[in-house]
C-alpha positions as a printed NumPy array, in Angstrom:
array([[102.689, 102.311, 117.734],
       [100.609, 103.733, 114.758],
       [101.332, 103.977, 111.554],
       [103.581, 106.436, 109.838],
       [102.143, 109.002, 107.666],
       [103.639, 111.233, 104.475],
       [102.24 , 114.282, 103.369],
       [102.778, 115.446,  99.764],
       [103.062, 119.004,  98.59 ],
       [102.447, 119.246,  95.362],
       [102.374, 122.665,  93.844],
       [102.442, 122.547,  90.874],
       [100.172, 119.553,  90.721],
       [101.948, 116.668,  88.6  ],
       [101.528, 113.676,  91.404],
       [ 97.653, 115.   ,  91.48 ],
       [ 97.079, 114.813,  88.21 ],
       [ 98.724, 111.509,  88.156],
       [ 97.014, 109.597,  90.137],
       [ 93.29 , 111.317,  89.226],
       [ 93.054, 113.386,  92.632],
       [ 89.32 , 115.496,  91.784],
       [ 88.97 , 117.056,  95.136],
       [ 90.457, 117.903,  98.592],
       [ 90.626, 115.654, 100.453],
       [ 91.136, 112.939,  97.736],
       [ 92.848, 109.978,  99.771],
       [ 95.262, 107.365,  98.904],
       [ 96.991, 104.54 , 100.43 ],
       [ 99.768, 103.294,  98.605],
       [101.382, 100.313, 100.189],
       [105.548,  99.855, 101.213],
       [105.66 ,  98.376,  97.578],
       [104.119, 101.655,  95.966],
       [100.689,  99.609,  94.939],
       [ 97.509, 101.736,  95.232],
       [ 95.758,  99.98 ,  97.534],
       [ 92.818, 102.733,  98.101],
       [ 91.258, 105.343,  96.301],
       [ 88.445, 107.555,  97.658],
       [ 86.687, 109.291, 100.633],
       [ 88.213, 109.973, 104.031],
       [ 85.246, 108.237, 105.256],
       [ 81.478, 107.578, 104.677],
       [ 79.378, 110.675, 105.057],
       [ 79.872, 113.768, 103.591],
       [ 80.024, 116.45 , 106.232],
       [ 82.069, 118.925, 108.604],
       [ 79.979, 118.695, 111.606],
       [ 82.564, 116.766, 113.718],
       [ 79.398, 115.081, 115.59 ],
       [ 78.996, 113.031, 112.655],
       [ 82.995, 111.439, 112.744],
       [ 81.89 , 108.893, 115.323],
       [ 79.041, 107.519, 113.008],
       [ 81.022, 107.55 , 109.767],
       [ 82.416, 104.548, 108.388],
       [ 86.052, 105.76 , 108.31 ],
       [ 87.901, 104.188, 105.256],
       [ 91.347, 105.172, 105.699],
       [ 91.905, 104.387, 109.169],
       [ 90.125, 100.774, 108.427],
       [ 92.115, 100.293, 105.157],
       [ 95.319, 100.936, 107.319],
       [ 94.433,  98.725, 109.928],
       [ 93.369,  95.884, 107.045],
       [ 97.087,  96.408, 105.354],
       [ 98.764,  96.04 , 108.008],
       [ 96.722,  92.747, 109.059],
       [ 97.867,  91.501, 105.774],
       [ 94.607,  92.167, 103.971],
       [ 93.445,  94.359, 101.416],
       [ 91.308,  97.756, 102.036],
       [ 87.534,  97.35 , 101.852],
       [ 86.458,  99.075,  99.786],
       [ 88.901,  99.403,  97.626],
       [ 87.689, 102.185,  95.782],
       [ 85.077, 104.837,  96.941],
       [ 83.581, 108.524,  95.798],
       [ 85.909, 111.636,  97.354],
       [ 84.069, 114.238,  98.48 ],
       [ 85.253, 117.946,  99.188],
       [ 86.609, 121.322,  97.403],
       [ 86.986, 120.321,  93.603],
       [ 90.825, 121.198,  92.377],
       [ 91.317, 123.384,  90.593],
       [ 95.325, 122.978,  88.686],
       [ 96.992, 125.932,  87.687],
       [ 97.113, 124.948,  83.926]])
């Protein structure tokens, strides 16, 4: 069975702001313990042409899969790409 996901609306933009999010889609995995445990792209090339999903290295799925192995995400830490955020304030 996969993992579970959440989704977070955030409005008004406070849990954004908190944790640095710069664009959509700006992913996170946080761990059962609430440790960031990855901060960056959705995955390795910057594009919407879905052809190019199969040849991307995809760093959320991966970073799951290495949690729940018991390892860390690698990399840890990578550039988000997307729509820039703009926060109401």
């Amino acid at each position: 069975m996969p993992p579970s996901s959440t989704y977070l609306l955030d409005p008004d933009g406070t849990v954004g702001r908190a944790y640095g999010a710069l664009v959509t889609p700006h992913m996170y995995i946080i761990d059962g313990e609430g440790i960031l445990r990855y901060n960056g792209a959705i995955d390795s090339i910057r594009s919407t042409d879905p052809a190019d999903i199969p040849k991307a290295v995809q760093y959320v799925r991966e970073g799951l899969a290495r949690l729940a192995a018991g390892q860390s995400p690698e990399p840890a830490v990578t550039q988000p790409y997307g729509c820039t955020i703009k926060y109401a304030d």
